[in-house]
DSSP file (Angstrom, degrees, kcal/mol; ACC not computed):
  #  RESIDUE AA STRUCTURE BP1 BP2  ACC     N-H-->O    O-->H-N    N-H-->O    O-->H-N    TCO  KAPPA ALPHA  PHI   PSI    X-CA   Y-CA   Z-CA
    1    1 A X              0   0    0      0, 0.0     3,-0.1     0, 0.0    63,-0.0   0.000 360.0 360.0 360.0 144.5  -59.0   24.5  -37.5
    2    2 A X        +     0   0    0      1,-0.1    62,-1.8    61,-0.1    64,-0.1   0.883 360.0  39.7-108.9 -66.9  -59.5   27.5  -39.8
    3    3 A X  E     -A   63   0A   0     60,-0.2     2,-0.4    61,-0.1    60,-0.2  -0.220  64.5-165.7 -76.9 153.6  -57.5   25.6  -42.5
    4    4 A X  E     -A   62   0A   0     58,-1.6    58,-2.1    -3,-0.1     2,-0.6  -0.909  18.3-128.8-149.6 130.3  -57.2   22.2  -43.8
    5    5 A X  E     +A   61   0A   0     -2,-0.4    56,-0.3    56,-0.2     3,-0.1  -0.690  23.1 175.1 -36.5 106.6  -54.7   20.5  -45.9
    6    6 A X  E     -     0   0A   0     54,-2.2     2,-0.2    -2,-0.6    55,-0.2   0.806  50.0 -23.0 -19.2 -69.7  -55.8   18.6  -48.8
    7    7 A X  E     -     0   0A   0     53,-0.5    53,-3.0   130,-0.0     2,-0.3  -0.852  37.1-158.4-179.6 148.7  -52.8   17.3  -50.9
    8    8 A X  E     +A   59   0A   0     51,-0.3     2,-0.3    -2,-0.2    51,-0.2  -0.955  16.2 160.0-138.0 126.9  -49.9   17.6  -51.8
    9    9 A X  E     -A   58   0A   0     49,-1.2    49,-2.6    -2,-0.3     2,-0.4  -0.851  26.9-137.4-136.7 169.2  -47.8   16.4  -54.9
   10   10 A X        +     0   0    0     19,-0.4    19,-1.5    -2,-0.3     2,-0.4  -0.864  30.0 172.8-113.3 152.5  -44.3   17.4  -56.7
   11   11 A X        -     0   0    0     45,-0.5    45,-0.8    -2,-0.4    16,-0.2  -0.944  43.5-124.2-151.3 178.6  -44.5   17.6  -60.4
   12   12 A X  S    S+     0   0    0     14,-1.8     2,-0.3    -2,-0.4    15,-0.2   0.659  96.3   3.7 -96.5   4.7  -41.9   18.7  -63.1
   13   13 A X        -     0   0    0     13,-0.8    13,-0.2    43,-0.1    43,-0.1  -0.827  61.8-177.8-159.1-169.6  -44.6   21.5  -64.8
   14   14 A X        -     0   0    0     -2,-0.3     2,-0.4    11,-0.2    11,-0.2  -0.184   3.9-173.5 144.9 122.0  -48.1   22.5  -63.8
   15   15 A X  E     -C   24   0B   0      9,-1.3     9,-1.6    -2,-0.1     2,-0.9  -0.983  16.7-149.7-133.9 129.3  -50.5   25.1  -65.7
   16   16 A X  E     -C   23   0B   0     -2,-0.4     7,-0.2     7,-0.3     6,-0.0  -0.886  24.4-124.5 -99.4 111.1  -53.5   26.2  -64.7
   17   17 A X        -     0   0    0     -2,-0.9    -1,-0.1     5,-0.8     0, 0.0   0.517  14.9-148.4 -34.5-176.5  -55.9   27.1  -67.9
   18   18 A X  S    S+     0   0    0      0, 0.0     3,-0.1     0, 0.0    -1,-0.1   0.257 101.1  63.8-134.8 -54.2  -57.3   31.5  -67.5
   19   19 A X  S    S-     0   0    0      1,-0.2     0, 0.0     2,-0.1     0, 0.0   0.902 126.8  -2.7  -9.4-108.7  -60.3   30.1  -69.2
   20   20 A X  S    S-     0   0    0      1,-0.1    -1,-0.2     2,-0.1     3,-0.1   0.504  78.7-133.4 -63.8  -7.4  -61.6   27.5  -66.3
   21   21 A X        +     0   0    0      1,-0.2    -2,-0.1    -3,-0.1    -1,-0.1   0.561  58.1 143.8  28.1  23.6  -59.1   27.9  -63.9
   22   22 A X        -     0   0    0     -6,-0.0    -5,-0.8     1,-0.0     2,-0.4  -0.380  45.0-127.3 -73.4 157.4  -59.0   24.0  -63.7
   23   23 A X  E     -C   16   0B   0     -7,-0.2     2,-0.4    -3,-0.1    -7,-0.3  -0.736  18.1-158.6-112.9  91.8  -55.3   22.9  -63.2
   24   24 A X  E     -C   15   0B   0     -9,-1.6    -9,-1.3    -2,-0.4     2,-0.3  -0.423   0.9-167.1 -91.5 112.0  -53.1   20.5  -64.9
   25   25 A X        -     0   0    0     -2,-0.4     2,-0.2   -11,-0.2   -11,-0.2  -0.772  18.0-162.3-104.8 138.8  -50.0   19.0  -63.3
   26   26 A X        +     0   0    0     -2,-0.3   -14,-1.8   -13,-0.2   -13,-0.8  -0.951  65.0  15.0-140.4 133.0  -47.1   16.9  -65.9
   27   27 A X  S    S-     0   0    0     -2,-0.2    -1,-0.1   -16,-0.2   -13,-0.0   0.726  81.6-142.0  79.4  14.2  -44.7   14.7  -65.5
   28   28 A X        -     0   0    0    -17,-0.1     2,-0.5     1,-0.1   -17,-0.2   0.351  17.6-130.5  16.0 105.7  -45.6   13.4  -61.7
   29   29 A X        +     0   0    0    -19,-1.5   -19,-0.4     1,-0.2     3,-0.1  -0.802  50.2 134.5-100.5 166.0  -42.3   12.8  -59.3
   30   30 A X  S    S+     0   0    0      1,-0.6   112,-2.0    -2,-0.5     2,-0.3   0.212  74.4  11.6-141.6  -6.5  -42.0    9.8  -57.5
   31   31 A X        -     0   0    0    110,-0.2    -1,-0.6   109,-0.0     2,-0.4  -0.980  62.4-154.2-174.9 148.1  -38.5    8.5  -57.9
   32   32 A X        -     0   0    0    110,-0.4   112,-2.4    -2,-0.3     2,-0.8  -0.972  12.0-155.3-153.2 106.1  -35.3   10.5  -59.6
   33   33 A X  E     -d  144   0C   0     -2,-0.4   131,-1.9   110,-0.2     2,-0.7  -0.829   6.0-156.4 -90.5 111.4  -32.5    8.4  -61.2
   34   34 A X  E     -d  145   0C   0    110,-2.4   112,-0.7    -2,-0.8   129,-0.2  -0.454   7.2-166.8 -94.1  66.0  -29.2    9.8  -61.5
   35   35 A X        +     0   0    0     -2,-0.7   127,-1.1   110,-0.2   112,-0.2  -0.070  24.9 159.1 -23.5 149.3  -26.2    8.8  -64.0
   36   36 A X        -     0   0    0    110,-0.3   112,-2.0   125,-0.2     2,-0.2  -0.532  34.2-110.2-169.4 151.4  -23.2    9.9  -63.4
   37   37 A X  E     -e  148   0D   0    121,-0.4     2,-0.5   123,-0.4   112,-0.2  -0.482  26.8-174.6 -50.2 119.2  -19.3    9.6  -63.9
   38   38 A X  E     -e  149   0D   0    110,-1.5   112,-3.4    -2,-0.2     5,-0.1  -0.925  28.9-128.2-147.4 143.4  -16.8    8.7  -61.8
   39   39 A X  E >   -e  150   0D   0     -2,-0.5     3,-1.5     3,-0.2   112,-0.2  -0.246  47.3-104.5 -53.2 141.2  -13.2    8.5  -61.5
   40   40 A X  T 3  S+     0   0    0    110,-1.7    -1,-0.1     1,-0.2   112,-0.1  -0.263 107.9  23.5 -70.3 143.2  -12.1    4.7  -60.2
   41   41 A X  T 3  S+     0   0    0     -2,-0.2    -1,-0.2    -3,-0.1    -2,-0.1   0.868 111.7  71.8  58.4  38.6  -11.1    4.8  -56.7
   42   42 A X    <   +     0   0    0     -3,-1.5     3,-0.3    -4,-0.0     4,-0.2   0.035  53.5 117.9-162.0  34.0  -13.1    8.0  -55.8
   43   43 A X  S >  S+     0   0    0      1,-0.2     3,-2.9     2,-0.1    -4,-0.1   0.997  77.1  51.3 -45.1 -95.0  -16.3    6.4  -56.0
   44   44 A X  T 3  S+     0   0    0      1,-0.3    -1,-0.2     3,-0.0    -2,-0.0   0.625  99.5  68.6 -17.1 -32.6  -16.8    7.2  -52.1
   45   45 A X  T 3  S+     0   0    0     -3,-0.3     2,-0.8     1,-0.1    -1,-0.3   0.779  73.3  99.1 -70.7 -25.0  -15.8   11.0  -52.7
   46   46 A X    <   +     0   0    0     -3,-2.9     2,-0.2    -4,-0.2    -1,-0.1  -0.677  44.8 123.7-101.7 107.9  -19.0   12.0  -54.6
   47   47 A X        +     0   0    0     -2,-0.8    67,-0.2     1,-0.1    68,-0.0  -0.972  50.9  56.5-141.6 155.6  -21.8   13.9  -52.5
   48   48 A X  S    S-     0   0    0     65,-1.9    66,-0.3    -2,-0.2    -1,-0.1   0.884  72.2-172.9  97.6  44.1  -23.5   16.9  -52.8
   49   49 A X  B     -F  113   0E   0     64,-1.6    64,-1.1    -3,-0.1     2,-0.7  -0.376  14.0-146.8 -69.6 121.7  -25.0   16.1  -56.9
   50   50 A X        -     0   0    0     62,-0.2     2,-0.6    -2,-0.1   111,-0.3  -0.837   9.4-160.5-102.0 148.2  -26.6   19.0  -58.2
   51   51 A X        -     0   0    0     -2,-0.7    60,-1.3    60,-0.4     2,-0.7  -0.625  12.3-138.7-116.8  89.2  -29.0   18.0  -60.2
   52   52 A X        +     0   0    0     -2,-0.6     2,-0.5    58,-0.2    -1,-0.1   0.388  51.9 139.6 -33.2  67.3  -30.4   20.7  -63.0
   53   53 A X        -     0   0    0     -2,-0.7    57,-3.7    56,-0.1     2,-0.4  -0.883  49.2-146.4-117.2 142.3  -34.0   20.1  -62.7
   54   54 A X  E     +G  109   0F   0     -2,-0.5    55,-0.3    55,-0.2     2,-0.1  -0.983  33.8 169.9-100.2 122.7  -36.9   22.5  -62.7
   55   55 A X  E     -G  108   0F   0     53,-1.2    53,-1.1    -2,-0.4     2,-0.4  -0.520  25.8-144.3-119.8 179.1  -39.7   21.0  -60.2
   56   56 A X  E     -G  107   0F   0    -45,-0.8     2,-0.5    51,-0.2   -45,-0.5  -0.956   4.2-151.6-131.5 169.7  -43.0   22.4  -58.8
   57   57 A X  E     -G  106   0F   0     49,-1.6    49,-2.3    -2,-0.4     2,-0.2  -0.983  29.6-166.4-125.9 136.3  -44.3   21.5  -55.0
   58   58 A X  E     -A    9   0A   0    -49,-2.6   -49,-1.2    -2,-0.5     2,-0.4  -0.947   7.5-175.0-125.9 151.2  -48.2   21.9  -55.5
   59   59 A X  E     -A    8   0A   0     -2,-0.2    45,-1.3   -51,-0.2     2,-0.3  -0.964  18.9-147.4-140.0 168.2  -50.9   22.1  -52.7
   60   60 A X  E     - B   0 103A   0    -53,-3.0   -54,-2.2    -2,-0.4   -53,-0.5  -0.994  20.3-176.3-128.0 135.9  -54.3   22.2  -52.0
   61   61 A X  E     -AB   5 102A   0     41,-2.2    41,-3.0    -2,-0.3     2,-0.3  -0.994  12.5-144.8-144.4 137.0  -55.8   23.8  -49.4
   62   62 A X  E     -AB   4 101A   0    -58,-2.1   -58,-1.6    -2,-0.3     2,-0.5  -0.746  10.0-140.1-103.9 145.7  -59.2   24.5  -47.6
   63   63 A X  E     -A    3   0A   0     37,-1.1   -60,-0.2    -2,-0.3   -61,-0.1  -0.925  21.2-130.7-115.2 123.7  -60.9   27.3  -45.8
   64   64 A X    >   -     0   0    0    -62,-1.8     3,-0.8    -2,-0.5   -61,-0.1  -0.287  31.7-134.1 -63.2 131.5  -62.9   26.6  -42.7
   65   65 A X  T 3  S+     0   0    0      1,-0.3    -1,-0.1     3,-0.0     3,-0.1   0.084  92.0  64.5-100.6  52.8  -66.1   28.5  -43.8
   66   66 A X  T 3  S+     0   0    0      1,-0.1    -1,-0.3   -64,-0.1     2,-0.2  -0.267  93.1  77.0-121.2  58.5  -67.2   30.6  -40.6
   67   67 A X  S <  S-     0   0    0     -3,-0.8    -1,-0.1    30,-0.1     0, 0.0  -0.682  72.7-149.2-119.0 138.3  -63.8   32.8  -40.9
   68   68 A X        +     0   0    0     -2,-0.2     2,-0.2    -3,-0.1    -5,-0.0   0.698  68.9  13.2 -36.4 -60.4  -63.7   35.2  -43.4
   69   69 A X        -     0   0    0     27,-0.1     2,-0.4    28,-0.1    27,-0.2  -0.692  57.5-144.6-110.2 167.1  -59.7   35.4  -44.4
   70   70 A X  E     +H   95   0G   0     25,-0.7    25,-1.8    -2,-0.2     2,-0.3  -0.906  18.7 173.8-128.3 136.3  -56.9   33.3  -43.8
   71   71 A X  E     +H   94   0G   0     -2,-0.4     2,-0.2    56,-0.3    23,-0.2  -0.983  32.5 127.5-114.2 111.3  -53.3   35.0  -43.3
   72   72 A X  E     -H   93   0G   0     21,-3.0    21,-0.9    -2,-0.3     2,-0.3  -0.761  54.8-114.5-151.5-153.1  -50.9   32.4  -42.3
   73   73 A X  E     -HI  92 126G   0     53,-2.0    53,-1.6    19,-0.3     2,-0.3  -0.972  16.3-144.9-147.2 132.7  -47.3   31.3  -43.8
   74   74 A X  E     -HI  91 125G   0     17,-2.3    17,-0.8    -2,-0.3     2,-0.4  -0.604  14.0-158.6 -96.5 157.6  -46.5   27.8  -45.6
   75   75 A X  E     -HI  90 124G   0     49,-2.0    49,-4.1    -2,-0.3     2,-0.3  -0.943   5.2-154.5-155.7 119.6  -42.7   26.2  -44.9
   76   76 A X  E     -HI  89 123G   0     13,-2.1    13,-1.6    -2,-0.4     2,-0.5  -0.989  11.5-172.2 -97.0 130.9  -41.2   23.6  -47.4
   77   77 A X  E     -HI  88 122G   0     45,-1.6    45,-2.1    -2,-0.3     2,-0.3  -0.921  20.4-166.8 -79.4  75.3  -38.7   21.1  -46.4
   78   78 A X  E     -HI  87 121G   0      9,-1.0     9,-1.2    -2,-0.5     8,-0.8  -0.784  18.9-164.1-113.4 150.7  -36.9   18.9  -48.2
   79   79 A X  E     -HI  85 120G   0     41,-1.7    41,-3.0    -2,-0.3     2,-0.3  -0.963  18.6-131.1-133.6 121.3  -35.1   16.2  -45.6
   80   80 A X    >   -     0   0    0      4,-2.1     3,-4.7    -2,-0.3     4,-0.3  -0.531  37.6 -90.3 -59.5 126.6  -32.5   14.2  -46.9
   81   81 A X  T 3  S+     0   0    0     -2,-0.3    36,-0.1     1,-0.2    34,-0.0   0.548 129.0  56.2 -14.2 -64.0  -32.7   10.0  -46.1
   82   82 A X  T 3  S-     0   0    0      1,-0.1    -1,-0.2     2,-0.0    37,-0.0   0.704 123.9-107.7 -86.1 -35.8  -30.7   10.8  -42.8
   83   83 A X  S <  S+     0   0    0     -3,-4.7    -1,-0.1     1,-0.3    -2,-0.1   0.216  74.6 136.3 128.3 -27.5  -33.1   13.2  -41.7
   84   84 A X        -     0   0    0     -4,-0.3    -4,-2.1    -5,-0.1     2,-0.6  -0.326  54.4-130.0 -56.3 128.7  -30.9   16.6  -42.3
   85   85 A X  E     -H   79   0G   0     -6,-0.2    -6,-0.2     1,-0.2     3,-0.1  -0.855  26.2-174.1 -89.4 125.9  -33.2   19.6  -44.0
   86   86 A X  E     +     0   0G   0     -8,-0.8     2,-0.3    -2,-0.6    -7,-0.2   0.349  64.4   1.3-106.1  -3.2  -30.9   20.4  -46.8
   87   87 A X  E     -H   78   0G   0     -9,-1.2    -9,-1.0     2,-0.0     2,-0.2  -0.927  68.1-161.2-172.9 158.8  -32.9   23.6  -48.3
   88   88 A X  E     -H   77   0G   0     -2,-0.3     2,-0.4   -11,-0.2   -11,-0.3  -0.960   0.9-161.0-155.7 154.5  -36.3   25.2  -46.8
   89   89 A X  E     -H   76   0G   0    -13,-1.6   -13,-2.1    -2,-0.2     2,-0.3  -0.934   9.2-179.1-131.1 152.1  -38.8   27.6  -48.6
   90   90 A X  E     +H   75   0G   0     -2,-0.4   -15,-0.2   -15,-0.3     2,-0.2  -0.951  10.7 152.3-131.0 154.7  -41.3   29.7  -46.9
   91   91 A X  E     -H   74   0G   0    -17,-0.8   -17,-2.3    -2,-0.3    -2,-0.0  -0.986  47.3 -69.2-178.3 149.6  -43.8   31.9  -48.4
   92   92 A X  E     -H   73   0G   0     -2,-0.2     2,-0.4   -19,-0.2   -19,-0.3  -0.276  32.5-152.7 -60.1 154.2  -47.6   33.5  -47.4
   93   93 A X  E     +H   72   0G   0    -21,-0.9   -21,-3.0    33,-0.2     2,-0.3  -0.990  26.4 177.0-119.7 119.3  -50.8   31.2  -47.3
   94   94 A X  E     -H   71   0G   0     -2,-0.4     2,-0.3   -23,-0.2   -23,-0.2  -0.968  24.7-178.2-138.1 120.4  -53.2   33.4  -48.0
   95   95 A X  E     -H   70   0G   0    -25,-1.8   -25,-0.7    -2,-0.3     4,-0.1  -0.941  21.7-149.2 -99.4 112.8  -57.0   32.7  -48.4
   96   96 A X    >   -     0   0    0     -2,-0.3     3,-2.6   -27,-0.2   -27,-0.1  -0.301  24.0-111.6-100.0-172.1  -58.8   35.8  -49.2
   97   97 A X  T 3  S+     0   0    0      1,-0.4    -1,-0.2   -32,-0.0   -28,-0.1   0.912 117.3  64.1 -65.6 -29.6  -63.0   35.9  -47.7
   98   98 A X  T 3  S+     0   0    0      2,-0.0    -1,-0.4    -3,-0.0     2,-0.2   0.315  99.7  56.0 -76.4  -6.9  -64.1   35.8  -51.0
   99   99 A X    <   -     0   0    0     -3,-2.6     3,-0.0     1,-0.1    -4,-0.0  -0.945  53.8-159.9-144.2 143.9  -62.6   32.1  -51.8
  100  100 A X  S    S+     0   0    0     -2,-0.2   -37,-1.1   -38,-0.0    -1,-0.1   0.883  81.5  37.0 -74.5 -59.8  -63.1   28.5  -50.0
  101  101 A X  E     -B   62   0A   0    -39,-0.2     2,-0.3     2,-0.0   -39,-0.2  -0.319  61.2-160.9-105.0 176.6  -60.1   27.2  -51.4
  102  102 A X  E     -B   61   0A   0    -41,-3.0   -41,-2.2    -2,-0.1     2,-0.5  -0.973  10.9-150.8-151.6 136.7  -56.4   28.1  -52.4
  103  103 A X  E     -B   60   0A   0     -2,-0.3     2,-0.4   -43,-0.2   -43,-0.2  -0.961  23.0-159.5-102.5 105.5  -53.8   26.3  -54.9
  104  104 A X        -     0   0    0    -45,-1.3     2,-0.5    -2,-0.5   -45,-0.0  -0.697   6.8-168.4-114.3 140.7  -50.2   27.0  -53.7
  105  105 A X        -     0   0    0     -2,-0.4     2,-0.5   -47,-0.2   -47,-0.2  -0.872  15.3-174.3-107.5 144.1  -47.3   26.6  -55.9
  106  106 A X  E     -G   57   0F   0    -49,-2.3   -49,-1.6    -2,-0.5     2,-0.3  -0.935  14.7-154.9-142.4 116.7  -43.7   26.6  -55.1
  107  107 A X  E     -G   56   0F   0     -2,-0.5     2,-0.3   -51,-0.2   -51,-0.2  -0.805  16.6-167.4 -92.6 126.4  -41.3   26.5  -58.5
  108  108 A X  E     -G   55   0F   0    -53,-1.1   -53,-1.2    -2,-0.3     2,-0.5  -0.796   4.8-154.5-123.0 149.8  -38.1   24.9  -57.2
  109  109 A X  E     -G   54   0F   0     -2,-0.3   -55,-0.2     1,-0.3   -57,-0.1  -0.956  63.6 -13.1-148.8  93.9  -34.9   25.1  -59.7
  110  110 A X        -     0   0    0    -57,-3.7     2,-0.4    -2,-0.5    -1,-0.3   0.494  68.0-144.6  85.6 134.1  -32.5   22.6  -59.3
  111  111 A X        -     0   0    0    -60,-1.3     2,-0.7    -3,-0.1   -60,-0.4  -0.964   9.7-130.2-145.9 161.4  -32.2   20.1  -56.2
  112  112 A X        -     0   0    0     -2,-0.4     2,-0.9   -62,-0.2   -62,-0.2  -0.750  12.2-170.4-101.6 118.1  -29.2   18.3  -54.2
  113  113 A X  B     +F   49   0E   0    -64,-1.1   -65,-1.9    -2,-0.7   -64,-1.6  -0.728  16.6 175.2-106.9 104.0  -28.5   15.0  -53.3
  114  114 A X  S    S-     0   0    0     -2,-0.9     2,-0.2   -66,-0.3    -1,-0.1   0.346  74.5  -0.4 -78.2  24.0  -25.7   14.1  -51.0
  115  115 A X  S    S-     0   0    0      2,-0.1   -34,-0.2   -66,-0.0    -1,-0.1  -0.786  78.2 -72.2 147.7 149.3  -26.9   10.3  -51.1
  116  116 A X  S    S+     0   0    0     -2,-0.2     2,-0.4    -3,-0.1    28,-0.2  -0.289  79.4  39.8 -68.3 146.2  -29.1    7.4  -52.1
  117  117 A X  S    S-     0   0    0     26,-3.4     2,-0.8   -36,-0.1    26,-0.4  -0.748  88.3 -18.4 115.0-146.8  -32.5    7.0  -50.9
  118  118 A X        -     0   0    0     -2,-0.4    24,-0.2    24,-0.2     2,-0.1  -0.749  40.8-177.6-117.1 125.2  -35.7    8.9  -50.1
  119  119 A X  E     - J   0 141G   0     22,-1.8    22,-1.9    -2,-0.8     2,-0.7  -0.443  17.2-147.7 -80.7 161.5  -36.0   12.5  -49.4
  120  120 A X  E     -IJ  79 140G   0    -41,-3.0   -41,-1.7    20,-0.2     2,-1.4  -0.983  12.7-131.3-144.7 150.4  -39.4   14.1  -48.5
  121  121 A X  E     -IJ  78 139G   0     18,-4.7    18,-0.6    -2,-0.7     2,-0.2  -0.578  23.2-146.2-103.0  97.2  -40.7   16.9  -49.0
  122  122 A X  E     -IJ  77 138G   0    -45,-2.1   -45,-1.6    -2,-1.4     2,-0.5  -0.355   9.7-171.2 -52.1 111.5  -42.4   18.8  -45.6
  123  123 A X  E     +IJ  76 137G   0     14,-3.1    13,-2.8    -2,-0.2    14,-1.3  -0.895  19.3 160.8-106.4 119.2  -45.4   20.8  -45.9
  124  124 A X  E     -IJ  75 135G   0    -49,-4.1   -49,-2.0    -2,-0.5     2,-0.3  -0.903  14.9-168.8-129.6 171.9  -45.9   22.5  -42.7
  125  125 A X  E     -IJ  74 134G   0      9,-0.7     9,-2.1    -2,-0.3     2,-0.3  -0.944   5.2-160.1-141.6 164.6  -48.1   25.8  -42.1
  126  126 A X  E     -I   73   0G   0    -53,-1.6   -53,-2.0    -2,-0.3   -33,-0.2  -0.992  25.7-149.5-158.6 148.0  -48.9   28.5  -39.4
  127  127 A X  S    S+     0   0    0     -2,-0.3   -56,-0.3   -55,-0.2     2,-0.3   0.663  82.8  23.0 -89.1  -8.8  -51.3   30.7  -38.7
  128  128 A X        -     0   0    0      4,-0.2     3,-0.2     1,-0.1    -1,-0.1  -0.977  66.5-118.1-121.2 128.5  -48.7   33.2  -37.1
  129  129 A X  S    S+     0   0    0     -2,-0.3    -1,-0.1     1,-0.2    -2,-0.1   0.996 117.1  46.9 -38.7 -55.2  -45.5   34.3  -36.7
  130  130 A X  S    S+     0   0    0     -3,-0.1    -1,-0.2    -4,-0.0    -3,-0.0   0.825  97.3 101.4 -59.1 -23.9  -45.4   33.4  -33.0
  131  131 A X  S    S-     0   0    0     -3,-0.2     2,-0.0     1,-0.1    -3,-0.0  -0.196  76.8-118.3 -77.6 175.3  -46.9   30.1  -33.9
  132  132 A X        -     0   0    0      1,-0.1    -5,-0.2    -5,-0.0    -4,-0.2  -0.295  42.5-101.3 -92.0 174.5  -44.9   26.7  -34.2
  133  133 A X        -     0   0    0     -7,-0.1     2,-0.4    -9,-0.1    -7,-0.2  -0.547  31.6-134.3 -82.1 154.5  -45.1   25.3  -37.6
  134  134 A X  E     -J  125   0G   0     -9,-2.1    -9,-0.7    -2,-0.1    -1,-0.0  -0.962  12.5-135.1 -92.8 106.2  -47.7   22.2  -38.4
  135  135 A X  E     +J  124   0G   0     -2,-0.4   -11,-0.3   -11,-0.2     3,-0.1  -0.438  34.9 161.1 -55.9 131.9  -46.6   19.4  -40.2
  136  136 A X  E     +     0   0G   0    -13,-2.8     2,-0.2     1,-0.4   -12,-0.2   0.381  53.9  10.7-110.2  -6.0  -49.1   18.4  -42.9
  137  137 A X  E     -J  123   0G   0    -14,-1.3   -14,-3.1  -130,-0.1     2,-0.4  -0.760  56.2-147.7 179.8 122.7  -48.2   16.3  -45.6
  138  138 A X  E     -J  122   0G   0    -16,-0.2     2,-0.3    -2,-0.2   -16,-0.2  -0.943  12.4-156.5 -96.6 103.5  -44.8   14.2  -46.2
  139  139 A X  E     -J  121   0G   0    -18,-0.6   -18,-4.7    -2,-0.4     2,-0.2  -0.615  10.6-145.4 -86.8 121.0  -43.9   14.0  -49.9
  140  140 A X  E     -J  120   0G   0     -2,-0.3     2,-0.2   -20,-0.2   -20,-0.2  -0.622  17.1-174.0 -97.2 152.5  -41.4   10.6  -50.5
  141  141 A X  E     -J  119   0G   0    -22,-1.9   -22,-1.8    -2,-0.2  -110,-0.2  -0.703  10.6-158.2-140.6  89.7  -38.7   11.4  -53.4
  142  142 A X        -     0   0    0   -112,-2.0  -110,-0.4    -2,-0.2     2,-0.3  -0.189  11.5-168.9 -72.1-172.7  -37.1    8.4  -53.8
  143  143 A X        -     0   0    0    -26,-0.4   -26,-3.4  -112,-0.2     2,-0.2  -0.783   8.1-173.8-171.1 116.2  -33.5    9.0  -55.5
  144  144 A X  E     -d   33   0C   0   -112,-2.4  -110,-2.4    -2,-0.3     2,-0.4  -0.763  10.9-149.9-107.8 152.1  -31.0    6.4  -57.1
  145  145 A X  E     -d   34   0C   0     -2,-0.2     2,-0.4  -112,-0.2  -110,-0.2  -0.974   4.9-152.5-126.8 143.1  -27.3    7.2  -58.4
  146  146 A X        -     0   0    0   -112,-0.7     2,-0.5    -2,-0.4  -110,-0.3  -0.995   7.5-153.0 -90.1 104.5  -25.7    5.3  -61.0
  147  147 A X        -     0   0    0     -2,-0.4     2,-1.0  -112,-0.2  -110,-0.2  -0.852  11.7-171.4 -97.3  96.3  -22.3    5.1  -61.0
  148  148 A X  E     -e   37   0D   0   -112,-2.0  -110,-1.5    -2,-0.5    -2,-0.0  -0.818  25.4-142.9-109.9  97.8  -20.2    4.7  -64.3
  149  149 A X  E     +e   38   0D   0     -2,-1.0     2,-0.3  -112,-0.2  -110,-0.2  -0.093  26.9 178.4 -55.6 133.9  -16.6    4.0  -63.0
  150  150 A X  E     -e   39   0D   0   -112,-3.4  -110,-1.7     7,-0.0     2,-0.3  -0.986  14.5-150.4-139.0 142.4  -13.9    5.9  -65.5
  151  151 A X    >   -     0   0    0     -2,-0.3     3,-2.7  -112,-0.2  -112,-0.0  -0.922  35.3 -94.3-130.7 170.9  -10.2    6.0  -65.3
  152  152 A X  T 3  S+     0   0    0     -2,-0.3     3,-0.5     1,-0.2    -1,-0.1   0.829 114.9  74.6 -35.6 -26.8   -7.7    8.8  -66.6
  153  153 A X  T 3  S+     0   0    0      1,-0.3     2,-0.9     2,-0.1    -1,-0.2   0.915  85.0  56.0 -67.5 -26.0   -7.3    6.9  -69.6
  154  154 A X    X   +     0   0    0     -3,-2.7     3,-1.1     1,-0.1    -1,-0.3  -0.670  56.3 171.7-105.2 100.2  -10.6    7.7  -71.3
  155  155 A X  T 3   +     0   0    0     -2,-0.9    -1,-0.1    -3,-0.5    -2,-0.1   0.206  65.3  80.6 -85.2   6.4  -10.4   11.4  -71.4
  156  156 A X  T 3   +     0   0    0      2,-0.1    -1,-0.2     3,-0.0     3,-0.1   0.763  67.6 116.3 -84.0 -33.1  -13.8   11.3  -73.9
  157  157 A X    <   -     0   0    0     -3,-1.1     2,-0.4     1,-0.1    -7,-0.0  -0.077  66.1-137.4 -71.9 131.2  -16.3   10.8  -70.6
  158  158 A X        -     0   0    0      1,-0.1  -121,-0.4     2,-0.1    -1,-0.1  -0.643  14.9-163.1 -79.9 144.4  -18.6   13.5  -70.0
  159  159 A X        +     0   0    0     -2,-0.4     2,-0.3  -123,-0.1    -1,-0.1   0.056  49.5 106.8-127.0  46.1  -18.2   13.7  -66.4
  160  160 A X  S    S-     0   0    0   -124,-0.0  -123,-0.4     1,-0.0     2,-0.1  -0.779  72.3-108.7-102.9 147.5  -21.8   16.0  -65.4
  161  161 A X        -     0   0    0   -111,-0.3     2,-0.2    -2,-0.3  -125,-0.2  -0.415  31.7-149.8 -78.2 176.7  -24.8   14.1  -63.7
  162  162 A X        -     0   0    0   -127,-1.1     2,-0.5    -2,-0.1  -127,-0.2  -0.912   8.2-139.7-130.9 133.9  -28.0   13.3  -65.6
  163  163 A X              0   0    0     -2,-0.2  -129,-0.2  -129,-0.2  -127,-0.0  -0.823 360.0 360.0 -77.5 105.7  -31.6   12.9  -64.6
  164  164 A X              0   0    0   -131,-1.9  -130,-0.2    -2,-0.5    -1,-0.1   0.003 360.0 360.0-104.5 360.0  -33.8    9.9  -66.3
């Protein structure tokens, strides 16, 4: 194995210092609550939330030290409870000889729930095009909606989700 996973976590920020390079990750997700409004007797209707959130996917990653470089490609995943991959990111993993390790960031802007329960987020890599992807590391997001039933009459009700 030339590479090896480490960890992987989602967080809402993450700044790495210029000073140390040490890195700081804020605001940790584990679980994503949604408010939102809904008309009586269309409860049933409402999938597909967007939810205005800026997140990060962080990883950590090692380089086996007898190879020099690593050139490979990382694939993110997010899998809806059912199993469906609802969005996917890919981008290079590249170690260059000169470094053991690598910190890969992927800044995500917005994300979609069609449904209650836990998404994860897939970290796979490959060392090749031609090669198949590796799974490494399944990130749980759980995700509740909150439903606050409204009828025509109170025309006051903001009717956009919210994030706690």
């Amino acid at each position: 194995m030339k590479i090896k996973h480490i960890w992987t976590l989602l967080c809402r920020r993450s700044v790495i210092d210029n000073e140390t390079n040490n890195l700081s990750l804020y605001d940790i997700l584990e679980q994503l609550t949604i408010k939102i409004n809904v008309k009586k007797n269309s409860e049933e209707k409402i999938y597909n939330i967007n939810i205005p959130i800026e997140y990060e996917v962080i990883s950590f990653w090692t380089k086996s030290p007898d190879i020099s470089e690593f050139n490979g490609e990382l694939k993110l995943d997010i899998v809806n409870p059912k199993g469906k991959i609802l969005k996917f990111f890919e981008k290079p993993l590249t170690i260059p000889k000169d470094k053991r390790r690598l910190r890969s960031r992927i800044r995500i802007s917005g994300f979609i729930a069609d449904m209650e329960g836990i998404y994860t987020f897939r970290m796979n890599y490959r060392e090749t095009a031609e090669d198949q992807y590796t799974k490494t590391a399944d990130i749980p997001l759980e995700v509740f909606i909150e439903k606050k039933l409204y009828d025509d009459s109170n025309e006051n009700i903001n009717k956009s989700a919210k994030v706690v």
